[in-house]
DOVEX-524989 format. One record per residue: residue number from 1; x, y, z of N, C-alpha, C in turn. Coordinates in pm, whole numbers, plus 50000, padded with zeros to 5 digits. Example, Ala and Ser with C-alpha at 12.3 -4.5 7.8 and 13.67 -1.06 7.14 Angstrom:
2
seq nu nv nw cau cav caw cu cv cw
1 51319 49431 50780 51230 49550 50780 51320 49670 50780
2 51285 49775 50708 51367 49894 50714 51290 50003 50787
***
This chain:
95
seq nu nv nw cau cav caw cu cv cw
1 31856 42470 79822 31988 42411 79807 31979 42258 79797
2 31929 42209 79880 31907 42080 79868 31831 41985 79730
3 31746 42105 79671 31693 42052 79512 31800 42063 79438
4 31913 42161 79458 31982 42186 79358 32075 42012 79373
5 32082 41988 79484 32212 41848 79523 32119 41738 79479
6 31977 41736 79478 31935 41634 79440 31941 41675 79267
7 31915 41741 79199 31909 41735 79062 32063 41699 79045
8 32172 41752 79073 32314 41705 79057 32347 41571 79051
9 32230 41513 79171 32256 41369 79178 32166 41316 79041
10 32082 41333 79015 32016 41293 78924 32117 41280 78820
11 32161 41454 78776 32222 41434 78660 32354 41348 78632
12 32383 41319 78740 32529 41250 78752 32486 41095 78726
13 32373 41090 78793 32343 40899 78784 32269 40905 78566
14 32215 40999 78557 32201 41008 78404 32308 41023 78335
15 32377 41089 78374 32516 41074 78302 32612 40952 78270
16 32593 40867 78414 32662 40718 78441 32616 40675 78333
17 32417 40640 78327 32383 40542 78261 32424 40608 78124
18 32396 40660 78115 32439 40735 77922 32555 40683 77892
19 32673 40713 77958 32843 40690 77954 32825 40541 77933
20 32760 40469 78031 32747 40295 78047 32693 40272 77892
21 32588 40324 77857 32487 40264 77720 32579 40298 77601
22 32659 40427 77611 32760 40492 77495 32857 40369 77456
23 32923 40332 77551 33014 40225 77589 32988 40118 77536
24 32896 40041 77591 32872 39921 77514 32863 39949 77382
25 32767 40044 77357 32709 40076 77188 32850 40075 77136
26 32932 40157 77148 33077 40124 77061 33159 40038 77080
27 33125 39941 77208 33202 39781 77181 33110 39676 77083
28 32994 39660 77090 32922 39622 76994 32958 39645 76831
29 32924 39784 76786 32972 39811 76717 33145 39737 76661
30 33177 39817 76721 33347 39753 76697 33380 39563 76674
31 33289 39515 76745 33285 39380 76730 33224 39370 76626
32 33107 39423 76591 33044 39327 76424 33136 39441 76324
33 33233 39562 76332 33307 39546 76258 33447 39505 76259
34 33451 39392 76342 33566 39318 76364 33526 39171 76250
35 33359 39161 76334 33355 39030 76251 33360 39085 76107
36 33310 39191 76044 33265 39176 75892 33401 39207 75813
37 33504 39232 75895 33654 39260 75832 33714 39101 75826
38 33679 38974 75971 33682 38823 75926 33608 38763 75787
39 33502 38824 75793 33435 38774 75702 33491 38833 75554
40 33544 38932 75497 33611 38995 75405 33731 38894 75406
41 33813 38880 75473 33913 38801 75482 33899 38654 75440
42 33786 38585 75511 33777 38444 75466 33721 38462 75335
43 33619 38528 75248 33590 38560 75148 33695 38544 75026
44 33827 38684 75093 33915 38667 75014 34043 38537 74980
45 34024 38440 75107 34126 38353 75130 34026 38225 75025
46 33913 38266 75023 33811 38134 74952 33820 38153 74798
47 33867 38272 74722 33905 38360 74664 33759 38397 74565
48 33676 38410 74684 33524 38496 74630 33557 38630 74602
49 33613 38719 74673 33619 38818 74653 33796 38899 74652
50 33785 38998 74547 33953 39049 74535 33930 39168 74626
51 33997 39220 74747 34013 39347 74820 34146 39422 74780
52 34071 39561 74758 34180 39681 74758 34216 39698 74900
53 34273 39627 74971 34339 39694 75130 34358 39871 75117
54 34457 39889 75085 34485 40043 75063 34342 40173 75098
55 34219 40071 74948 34118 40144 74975 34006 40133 75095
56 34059 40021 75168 33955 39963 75254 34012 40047 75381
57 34148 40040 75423 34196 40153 75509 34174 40301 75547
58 34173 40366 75361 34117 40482 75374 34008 40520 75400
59 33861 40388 75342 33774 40435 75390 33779 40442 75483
60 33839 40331 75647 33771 40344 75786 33904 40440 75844
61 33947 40469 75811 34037 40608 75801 33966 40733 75780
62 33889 40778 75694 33822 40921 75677 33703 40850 75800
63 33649 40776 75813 33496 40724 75883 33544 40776 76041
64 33639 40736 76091 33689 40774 76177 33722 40881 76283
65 33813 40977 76169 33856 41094 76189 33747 41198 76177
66 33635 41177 76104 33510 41229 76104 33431 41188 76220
67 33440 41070 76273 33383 41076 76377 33468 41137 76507
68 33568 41184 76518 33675 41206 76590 33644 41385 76597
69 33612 41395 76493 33591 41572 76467 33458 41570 76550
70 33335 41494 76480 33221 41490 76618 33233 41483 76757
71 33306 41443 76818 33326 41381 76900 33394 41512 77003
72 33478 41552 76937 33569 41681 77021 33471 41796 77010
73 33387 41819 76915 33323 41896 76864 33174 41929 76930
74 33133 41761 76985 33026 41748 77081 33052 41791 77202
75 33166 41741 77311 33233 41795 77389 33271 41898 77457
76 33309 41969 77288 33356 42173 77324 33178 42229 77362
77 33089 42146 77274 32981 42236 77306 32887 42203 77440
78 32926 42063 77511 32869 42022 77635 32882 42096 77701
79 33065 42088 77730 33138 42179 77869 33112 42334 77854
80 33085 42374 77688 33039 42522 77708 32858 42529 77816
81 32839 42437 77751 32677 42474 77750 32620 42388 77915
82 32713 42353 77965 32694 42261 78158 32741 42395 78234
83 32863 42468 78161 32923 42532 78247 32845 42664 78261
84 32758 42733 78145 32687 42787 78126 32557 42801 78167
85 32519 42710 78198 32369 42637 78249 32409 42625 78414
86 32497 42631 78444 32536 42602 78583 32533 42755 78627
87 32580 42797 78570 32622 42969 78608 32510 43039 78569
88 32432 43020 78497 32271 43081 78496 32198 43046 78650
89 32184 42921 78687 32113 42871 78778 32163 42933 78907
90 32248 42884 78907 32343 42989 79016 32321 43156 79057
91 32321 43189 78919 32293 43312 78929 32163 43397 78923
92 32043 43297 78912 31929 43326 78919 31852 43311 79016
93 31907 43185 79114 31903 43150 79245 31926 43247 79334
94 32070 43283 79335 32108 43423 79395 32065 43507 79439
95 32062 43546 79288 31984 43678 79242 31877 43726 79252
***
């Protein structure tokens, strides 16, 4: 019993750091595509470059929602596959 509370703890402090590293990775992210949407902008205000807005929307519009489908999609198969893995162990322990 007590291996089982220490692996729990394990997995929970692996879980933190993962959640922690996930986190940053998509504020990072989000910032250099914050900056490269400034940089499109001053581009266009310098008048280097002409932007389709409309099309620039849709792309990070489909980019998105595709990642949004991953995302729920990763999820359904965690909580299947923790809750599953929990109830094996459990039941092999037991048993």
């Amino acid at each position: 019993m007590e291996k089982l509370i220490l692996d729990l703890g394990y997995a929970g402090f692996a879980g933190f750091i993962v959640g922690f590293a996930v986190k940053k990775l998509i504020n990072l992210f989000l910032m250099m595509l914050g900056l490269y949407a400034l940089s499109l902008i001053w581009l266009q205000s310098k008048g280097i470059l002409q932007i389709n807005w409309e099309q620039f929307f849709l792309l990070f519009k489909s980019l998105f929602s595709g990642f949004d489908q991953f995302i729920k999609a990763t999820i359904k198969t965690l909580a299947f596959s923790s809750a599953f893995m929990a109830g094996f162990f459990l039941g092999f322990k037991l048993g």
